[in-house]
N, C-alpha and C positions, 0 to 999 in steps of 0.2 A: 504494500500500500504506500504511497507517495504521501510526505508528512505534508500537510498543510503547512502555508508560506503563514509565517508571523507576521501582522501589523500592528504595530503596536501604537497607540497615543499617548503622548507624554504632554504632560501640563505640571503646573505648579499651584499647591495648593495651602495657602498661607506657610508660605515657605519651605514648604515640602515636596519635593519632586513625585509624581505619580509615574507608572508606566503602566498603563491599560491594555488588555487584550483581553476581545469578546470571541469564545467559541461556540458557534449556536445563537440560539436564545432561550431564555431561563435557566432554570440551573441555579448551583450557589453564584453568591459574592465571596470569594477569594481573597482576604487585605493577605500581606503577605510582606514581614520585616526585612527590608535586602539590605545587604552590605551596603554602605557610602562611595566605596571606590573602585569598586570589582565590574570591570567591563566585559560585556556579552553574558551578564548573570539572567537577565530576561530570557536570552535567548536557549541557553541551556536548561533555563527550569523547563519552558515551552517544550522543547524538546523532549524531554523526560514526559511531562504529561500528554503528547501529543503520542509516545510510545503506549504508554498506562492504560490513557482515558480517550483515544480520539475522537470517539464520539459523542459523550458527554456535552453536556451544553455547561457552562459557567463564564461566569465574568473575572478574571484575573486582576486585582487589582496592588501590585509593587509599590510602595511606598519606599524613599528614601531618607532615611537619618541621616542628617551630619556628622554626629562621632558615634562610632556603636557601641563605645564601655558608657559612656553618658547616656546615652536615650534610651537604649533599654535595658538600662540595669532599674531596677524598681527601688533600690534603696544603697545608699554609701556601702562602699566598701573596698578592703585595700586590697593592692591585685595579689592577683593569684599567680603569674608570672609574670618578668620583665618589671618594672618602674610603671605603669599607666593605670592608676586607681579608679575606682567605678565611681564614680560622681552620683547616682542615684535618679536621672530625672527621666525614669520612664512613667511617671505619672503624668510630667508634660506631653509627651508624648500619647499617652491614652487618653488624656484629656485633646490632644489633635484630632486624634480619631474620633471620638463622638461628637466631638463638638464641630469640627471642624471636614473631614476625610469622609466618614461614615456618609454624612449630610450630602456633602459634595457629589456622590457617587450614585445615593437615593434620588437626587432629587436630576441629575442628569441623565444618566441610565434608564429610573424608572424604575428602583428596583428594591423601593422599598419594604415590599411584601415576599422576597424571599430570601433566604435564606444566608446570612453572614455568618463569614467563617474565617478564624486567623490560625494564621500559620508561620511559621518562625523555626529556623535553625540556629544552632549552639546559643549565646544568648538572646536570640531573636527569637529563640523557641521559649525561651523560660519566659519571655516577656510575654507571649503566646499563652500562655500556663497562668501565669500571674492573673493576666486581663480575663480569665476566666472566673478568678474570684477574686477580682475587681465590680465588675459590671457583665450586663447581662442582657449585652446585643448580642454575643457571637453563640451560635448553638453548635458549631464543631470547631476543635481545636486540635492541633499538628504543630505538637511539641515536639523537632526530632532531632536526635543528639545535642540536648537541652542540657543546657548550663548548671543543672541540679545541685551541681558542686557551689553553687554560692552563697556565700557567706551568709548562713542562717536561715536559710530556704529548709533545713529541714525541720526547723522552728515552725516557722511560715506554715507550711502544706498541711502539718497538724491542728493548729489550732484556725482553719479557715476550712469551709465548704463551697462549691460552686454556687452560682448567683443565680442559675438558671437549668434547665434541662437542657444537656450537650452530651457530645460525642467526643471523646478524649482520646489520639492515635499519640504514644509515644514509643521513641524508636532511642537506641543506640546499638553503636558499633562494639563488636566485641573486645576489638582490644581497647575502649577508649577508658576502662579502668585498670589496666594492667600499664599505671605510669606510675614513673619517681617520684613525679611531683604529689606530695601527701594531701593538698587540698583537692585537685582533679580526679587524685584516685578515687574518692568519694562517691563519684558520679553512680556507680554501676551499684551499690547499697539503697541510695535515696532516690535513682529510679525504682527499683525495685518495690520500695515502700512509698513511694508518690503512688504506683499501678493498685497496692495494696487499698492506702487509702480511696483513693478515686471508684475502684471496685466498692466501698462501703458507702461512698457516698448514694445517698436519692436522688439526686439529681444526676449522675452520671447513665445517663440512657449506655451507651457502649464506652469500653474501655479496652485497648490494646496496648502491650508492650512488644514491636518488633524489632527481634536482634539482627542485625544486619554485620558482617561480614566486614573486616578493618575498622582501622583506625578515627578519625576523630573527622578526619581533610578527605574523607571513600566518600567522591562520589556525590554530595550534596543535594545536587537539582533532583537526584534517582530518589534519594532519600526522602525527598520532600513528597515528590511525585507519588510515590506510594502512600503517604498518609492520605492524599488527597484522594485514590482510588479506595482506600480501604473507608472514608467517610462517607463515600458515592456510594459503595455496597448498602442494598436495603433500601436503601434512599430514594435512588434516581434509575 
């Protein structure tokens, strides 16, 4: 089968870069945290869902951050490698999104009556996770190799329940807790008891944990792209 050519629309919205792509019509709405400076990442996630999902109908919609330890980290905290500390302001940023993205995308699309859904890789993912018990626009979430390793997230996930009825796909790599480094290594325990918890929640309609094969940097847009089909299962 010959992949569908991408067209993508880019605008800016109160300061925030979007990159839009519509496959179909109807379907979810797709927000979706991307790197600040990673070029052809539109194109590679596309491709990955164009492998998955190509028939599916959804609206993709890429939002871009200016710094990614800053906007989606949801609360201070000192790094975890290297010198560049998390600054904390992914409330700004989810305060973007409703008030500002979400609106934006409803009220041009037309698409306010289906279904929104966020999705995020390493800490893009957690911030994915986060905004699900934060507020209670998005009803499916693709947290995949999620930043779980930070700094008092396994505080967090305990004493909070989701805000809404959703679908919760989280994903890591096998090796990405077989590391030196003692905070990272983390990750693969507090996934594990994130899927626990979220399994107990009422409000969690489905809940998956899929192991995937390498390290932390395997693959990504594939990554992604599978939560996005395992949410479409049942669904659509």
């Amino acid at each position: 089968m010959k992949m569908k050519k991408i067209n993508v629309t880019e605008t800016i919205v109160a300061d925030i870069q979007l990159h839009i792509v519509q496959n179909g019509s109807g379907g979810p709405v797709i927000f979706w945290g991307m790197y600040p400076h990673q070029g052809g990442e539109v194109e590679h996630f596309w491709e990955a869902l164009m492998e998955l999902v190509p028939e599916q109908n959804f609206l993709l919609v890429a939002f871009q951050v200016e710094d990614w330890n800053r906007d989606f980290s949801p609360w201070e905290a000192p790094a975890a490698f290297g010198t560049e500390a998390f600054d904390g302001q992914g409330a700004r940023t989810l305060k973007w999104l409703l008030e500002e993205g979400v609106p934006y995308i409803d009220r041009t699309y037309h698409v306010k009556e289906q279904e929104h859904w966020l999705a995020g890789y390493s800490l893009a993912g957690l911030f994915a996770l986060w905004s699900a018990y934060e507020c209670d626009i998005f009803s499916g979430i693709a947290c995949c190799s999620g930043s779980l390793w930070f700094k008092n997230w396994d505080i967090y996930m305990r004493e909070h329940t989701l805000k809404r009825k959703c679908s919760v796909y989280l994903s890591l790599g096998g090796k990405e807790e077989k590391t030196k480094n003692a905070v990272m290594a983390t990750v693969g325990d507090r996934t594990r008891e994130q899927e626990k918890l979220l399994l107990e929640d009422p409000l969690a309609e489905r809940v998956v944990l899929e192991w995937n094969p390498g390290g932390h940097f395997a693959d990504s847009g594939k990554r992604l792209a599978k939560g996005i089909r395992w949410m479409m299962e049942k669904r659509y």
